[in-house]
C-alpha positions in Angstrom: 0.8 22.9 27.7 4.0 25.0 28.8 4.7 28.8 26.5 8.0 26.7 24.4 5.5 23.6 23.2 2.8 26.6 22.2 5.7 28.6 20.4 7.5 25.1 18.9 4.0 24.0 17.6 3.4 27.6 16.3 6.9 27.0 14.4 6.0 23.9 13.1 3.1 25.2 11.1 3.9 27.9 10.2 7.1 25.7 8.3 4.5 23.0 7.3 2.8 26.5 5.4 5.7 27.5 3.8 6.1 26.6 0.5 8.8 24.4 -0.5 9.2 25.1 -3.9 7.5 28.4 -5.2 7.9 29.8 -8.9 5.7 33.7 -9.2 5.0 34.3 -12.6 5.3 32.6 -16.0 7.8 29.5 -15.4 10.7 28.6 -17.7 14.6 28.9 -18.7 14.4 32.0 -17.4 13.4 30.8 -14.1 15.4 27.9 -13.5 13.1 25.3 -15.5 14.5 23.0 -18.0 12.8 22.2 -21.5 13.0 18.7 -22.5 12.0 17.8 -26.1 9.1 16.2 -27.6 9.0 12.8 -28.8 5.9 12.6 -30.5 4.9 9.2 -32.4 7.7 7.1 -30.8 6.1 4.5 -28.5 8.7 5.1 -25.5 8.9 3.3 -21.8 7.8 6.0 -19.4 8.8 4.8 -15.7 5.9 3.3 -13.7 4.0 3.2 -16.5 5.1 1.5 -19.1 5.9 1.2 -23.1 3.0 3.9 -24.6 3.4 6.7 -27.6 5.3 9.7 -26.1 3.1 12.0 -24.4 5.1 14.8 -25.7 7.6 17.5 -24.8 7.9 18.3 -20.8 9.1 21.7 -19.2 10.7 20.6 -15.6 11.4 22.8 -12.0 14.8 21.9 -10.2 14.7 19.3 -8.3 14.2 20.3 -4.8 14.4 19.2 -1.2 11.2 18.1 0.5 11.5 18.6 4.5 13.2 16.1 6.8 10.0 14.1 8.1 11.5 10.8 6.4 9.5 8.0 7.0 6.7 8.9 7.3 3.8 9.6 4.2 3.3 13.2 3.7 1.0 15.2 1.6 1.8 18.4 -0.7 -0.8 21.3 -1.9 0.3 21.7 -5.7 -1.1 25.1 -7.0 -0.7 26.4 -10.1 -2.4 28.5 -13.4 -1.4 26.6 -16.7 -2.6 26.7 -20.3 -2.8 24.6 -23.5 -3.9 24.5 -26.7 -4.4 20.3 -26.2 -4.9 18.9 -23.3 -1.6 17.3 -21.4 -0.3 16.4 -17.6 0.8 18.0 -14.9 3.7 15.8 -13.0 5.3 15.4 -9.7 8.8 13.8 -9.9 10.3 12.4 -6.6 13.5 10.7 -5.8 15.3 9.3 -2.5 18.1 10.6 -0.7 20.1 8.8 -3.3 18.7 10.1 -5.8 17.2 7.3 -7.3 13.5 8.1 -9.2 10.4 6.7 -7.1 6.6 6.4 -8.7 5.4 9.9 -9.9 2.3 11.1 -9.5 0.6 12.7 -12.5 -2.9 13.9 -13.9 -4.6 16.0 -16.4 -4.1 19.2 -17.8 -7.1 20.7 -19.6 -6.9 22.0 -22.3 -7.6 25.6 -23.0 -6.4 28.9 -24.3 -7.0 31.0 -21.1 -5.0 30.7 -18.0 -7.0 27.8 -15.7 -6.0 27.6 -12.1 -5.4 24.4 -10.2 -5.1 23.1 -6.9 -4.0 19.5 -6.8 -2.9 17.2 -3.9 0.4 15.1 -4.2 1.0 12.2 -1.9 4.8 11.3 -0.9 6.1 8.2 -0.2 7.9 7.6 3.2 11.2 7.8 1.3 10.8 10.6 -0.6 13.3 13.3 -0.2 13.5 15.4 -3.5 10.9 16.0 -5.8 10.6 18.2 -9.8 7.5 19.5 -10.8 6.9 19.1 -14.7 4.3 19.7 -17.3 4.2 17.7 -20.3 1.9 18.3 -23.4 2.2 17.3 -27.4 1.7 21.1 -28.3 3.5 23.1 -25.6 1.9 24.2 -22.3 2.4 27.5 -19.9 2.5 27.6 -16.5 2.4 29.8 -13.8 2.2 31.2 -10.5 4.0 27.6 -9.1 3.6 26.5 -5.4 4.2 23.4 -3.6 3.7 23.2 0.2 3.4 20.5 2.9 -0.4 19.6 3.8 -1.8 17.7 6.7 -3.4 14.3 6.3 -6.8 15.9 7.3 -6.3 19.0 4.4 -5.1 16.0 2.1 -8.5 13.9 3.3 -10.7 16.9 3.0 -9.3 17.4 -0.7 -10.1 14.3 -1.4 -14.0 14.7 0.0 -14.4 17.8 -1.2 -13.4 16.6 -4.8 -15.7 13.8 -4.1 -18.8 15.5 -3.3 -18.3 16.9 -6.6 -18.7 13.4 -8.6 -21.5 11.0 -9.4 -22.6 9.1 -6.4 -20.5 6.7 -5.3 -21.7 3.6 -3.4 -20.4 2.2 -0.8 -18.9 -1.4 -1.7 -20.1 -4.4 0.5 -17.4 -4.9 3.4 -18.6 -7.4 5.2 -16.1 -10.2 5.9 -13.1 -7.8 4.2 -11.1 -8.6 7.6 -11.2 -12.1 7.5 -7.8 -13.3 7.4 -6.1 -10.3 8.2 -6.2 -10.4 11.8 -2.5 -9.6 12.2 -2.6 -6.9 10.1 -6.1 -5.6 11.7 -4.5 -6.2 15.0 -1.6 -3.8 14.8 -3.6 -1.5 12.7 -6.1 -0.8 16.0 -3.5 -1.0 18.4 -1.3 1.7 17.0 1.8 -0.2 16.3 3.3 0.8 13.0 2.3 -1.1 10.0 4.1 -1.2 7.1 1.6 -1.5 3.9 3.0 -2.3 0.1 0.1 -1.6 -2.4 2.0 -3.4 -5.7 1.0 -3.4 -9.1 1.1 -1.2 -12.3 0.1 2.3 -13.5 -3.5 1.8 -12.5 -2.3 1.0 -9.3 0.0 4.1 -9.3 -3.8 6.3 -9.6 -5.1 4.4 -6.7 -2.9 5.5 -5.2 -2.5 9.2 -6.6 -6.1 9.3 -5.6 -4.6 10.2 -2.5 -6.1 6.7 -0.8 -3.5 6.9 1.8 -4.7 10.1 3.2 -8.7 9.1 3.5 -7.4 5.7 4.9 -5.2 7.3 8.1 -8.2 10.0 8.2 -10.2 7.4 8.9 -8.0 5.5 11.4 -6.4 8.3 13.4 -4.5 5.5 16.0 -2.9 4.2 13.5 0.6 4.4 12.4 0.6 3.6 9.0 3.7 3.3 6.5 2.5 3.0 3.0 5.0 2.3 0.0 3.4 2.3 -3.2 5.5 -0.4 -5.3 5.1 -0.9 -8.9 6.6 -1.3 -12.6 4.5 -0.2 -15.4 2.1 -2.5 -16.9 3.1 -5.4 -14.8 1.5 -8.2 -12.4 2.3 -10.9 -10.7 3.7 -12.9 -13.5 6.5 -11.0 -12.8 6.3 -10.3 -9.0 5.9 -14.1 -8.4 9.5 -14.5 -9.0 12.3 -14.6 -6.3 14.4 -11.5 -7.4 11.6 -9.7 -8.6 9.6 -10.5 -5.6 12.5 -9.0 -2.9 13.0 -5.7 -5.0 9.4 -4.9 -4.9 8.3 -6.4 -2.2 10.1 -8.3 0.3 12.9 -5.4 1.1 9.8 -3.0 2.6 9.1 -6.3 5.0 5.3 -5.3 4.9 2.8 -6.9 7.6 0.0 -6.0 4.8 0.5 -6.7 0.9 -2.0 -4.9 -1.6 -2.2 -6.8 -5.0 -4.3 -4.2 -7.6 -3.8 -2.8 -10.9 -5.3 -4.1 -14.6 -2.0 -5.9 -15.5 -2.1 -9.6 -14.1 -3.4 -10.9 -17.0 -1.9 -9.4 -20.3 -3.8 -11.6 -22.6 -3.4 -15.3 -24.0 -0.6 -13.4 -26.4 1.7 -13.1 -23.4 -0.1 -16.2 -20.7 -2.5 -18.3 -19.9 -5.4 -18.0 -17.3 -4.0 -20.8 -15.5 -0.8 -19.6 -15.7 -1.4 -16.2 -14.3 -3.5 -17.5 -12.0 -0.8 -20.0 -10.3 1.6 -16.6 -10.1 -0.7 -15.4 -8.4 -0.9 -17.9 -5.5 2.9 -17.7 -5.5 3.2 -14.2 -5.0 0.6 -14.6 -2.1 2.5 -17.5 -0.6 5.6 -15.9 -0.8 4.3 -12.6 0.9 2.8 -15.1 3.6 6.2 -16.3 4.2 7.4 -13.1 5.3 4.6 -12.8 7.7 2.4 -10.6 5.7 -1.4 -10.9 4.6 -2.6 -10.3 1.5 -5.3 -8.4 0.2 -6.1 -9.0 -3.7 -7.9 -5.9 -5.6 -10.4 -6.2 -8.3 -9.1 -4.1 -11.4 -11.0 -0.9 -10.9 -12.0 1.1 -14.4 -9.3 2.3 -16.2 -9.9 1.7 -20.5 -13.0 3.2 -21.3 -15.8 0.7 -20.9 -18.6 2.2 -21.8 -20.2 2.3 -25.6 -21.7 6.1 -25.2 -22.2 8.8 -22.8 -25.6 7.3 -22.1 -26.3 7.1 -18.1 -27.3 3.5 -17.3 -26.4 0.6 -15.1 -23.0 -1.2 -14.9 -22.4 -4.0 -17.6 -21.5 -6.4 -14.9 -20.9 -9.3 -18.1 -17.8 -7.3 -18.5 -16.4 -9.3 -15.4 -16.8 -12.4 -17.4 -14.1 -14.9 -17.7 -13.2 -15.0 -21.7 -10.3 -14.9 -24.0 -8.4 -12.2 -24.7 -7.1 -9.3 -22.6 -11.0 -8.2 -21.2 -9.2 -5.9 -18.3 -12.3 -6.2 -15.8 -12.2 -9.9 -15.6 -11.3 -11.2 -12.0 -12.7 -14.6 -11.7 -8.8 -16.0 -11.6 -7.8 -13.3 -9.3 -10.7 -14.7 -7.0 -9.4 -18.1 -7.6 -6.1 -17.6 -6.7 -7.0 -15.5 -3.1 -9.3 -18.5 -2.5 -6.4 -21.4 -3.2 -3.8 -18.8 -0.7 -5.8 -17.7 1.9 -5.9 -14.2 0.5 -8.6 -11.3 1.0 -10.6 -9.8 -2.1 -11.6 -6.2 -2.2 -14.1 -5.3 -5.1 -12.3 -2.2 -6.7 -14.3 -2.4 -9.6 -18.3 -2.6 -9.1 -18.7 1.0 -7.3 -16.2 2.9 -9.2 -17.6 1.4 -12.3 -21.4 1.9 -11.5 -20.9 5.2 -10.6 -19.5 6.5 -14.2 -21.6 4.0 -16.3 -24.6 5.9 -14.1 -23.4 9.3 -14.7 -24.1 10.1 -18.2 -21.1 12.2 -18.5 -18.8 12.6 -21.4 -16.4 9.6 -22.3 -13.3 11.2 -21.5 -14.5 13.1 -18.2 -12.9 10.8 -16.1 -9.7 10.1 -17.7 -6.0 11.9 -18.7 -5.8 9.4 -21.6 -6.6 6.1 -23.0 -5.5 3.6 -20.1 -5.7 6.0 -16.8 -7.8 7.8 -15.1 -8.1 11.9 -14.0 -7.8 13.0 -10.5 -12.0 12.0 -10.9 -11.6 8.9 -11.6 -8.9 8.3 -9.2 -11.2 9.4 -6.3 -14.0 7.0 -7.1 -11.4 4.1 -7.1 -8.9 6.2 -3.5 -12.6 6.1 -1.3 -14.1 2.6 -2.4 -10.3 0.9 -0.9 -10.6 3.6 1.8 -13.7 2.4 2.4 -12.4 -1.1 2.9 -9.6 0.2 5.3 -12.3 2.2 7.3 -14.1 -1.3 7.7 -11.4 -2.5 9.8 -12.6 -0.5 13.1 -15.6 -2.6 13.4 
């Protein structure tokens, strides 16, 4: 290794350490940060989420430049000291070179009257190129001390870990046969040839991947050369996706050689469609992915809604995957149906994740920001049960 690559590569990190956005002391007007007012009771459409009551007023950064690796998935160390008399989000903005707003990545502030540090891990989209850091609460939140800076896929992997070892034991899902089907995918995955991978769905597909999945997946296949584009629309499934437009906005203009089908949000209830019907959308988003030459993997919803009566630690409820009427969000037996009929994989997003907090005896809320999602907790248990999947590829 000649003296310039030493001294380039000595350059490199220390700009990877710098800090692309950083706010010392209390943020605010004074500083640069706007304060956007509270809409509190209105049910309002939040982008990638969907139509839910306001989650309150929101103090925002300027929107800044992230660095010039477009094109790549990147990883940004979020650090921060906030408090809040209720407990309310802390939020990641980002946008294209256009401008145009991509899927945020958000989780929970806790509340509390003393200044509570955090260190958080944001995943970026290939496209990313600007990015606003907010916090949003019903009752007013502080912040300080702001700090956002690049971080490798092995820091962003060892966040993930360490957060991990943290959390009720997780076990590891049953993998055998995952592959099967996916041999193009697979193929180009070992061989190093980038792979482009769309993981589509709704807002609980948006905390798979705000787990930081991406990160524990290329950690755990260092030859490959990965392109990941989370693509969703808040509270939506493939009784939307299945159709043509719909279908080349979200899925088809990425040209993905792997499609990941997740989230709670195929099946909104007999109110909105049938089994049947969501069933047969199903098959026709797989064939249409198919069609552009990519495989198809179909997730299992993964806990989101609170399923659990009390704090009580015992096993997993496994009825709850039941097919019956009405919106039961667990229920998968059509999903399983529809990868059968189209030739599609099924990973099991929900049994692990789901043991693991009906096991843990902990507090109803521990693993969630609010009603429907999950914290950067339960994000974990879902981002290393599909990284396990992934991981199961190499064999």
């Amino acid at each position: 290794m000649t003296f310039m690559t030493i001294l380039a590569a000595a350059v490199a990190a220390v700009a990877a350490a710098a800090p692309l956005a950083e706010y010392p002391g209390e943020v605010g007007e004074k500083t640069g940060w706007k304060c956007v007012g509270s809409e509190e009771g209105k049910v309002v459409y939040i982008p990638f989420e969907g139509y839910y009551e306001s989650k309150g007023g929101r103090i925002e950064s300027p929107r800044f430049k992230l660095d010039s690796e477009i094109g790549q998935n990147r990883f940004y160390r979020l650090t921060f000291s906030a408090k809040c008399p209720v407990d309310g989000y802390w939020w990641v903005d980002f946008f294209d070179a256009e401008g145009n707003q991509l899927p945020d990545v958000n989780s929970r502030l806790y509340a509390s009257d003393d200044w509570t540090p955090y260190d958080v891990m944001v995943p970026a989209r290939p496209d990313a190129a600007f990015a606003q850091i907010a916090f949003v609460t019903k009752k007013g939140a502080q912040a300080k001390d702001v700090s956002m800076r690049q971080a490798s896929v092995a820091e962003a992997a060892k966040w993930c870990n360490d957060l991990a070892a943290t959390l009720p034991k997780l076990d590891a899902p049953d993998t055998k046969g995952a592959w099967d089907g996916l041999q193009k995918a697979r193929a180009k995955i070992l061989s190093g040839v980038p792979v482009t991978i769309v993981l589509l769905g709704d807002s609980i597909m948006n905390d798979t991947w705000c787990g930081n999945a991406v990160a524990l997946i290329q950690g755990g296949l260092p030859k490959a050369d990965l392109r990941c584009y989370l693509s969703v629309r808040g509270s939506t499934g493939c009784w939307y996706y299945h159709e043509k437009d719909h279908f080349a906005e979200y899925v088809g203009k990425y040209k993905p050689d792997l499609v990941v089908i997740g989230g709670i949000s195929n099946y909104g209830g007999p109110a909105y469609h049938s089994l049947k019907e969501v069933e047969d959308c199903m098959v026709e988003t797989i064939l249409r992915c198919q069609l552009i030459g990519a495989e198809v993997v179909i997730c299992t919803p993964p806990p989101s809604y609170e399923f659990r009566k009390d704090a009580a630690a015992k096993s997993f409820d496994r009825s709850l995957l039941q097919e019956k009427d009405g919106f039961l969000y667990l229920q998968q037996e059509y999903e399983r149906r529809a990868a059968q009929r189209a030739g599609a994989q099924v990973w099991d997003l929900t049994t692990a994740p789901c043991e693991a907090i009906a096991r843990s005896g902990k507090p109803l809320d521990w693993f969630k920001r609010d009603a429907a999602h999950n914290d950067d907790r339960g994000k974990q248990l879902i981002a290393q049960t599909l990284a396990a999947y992934f991981k199961a590829g190499k064999n």
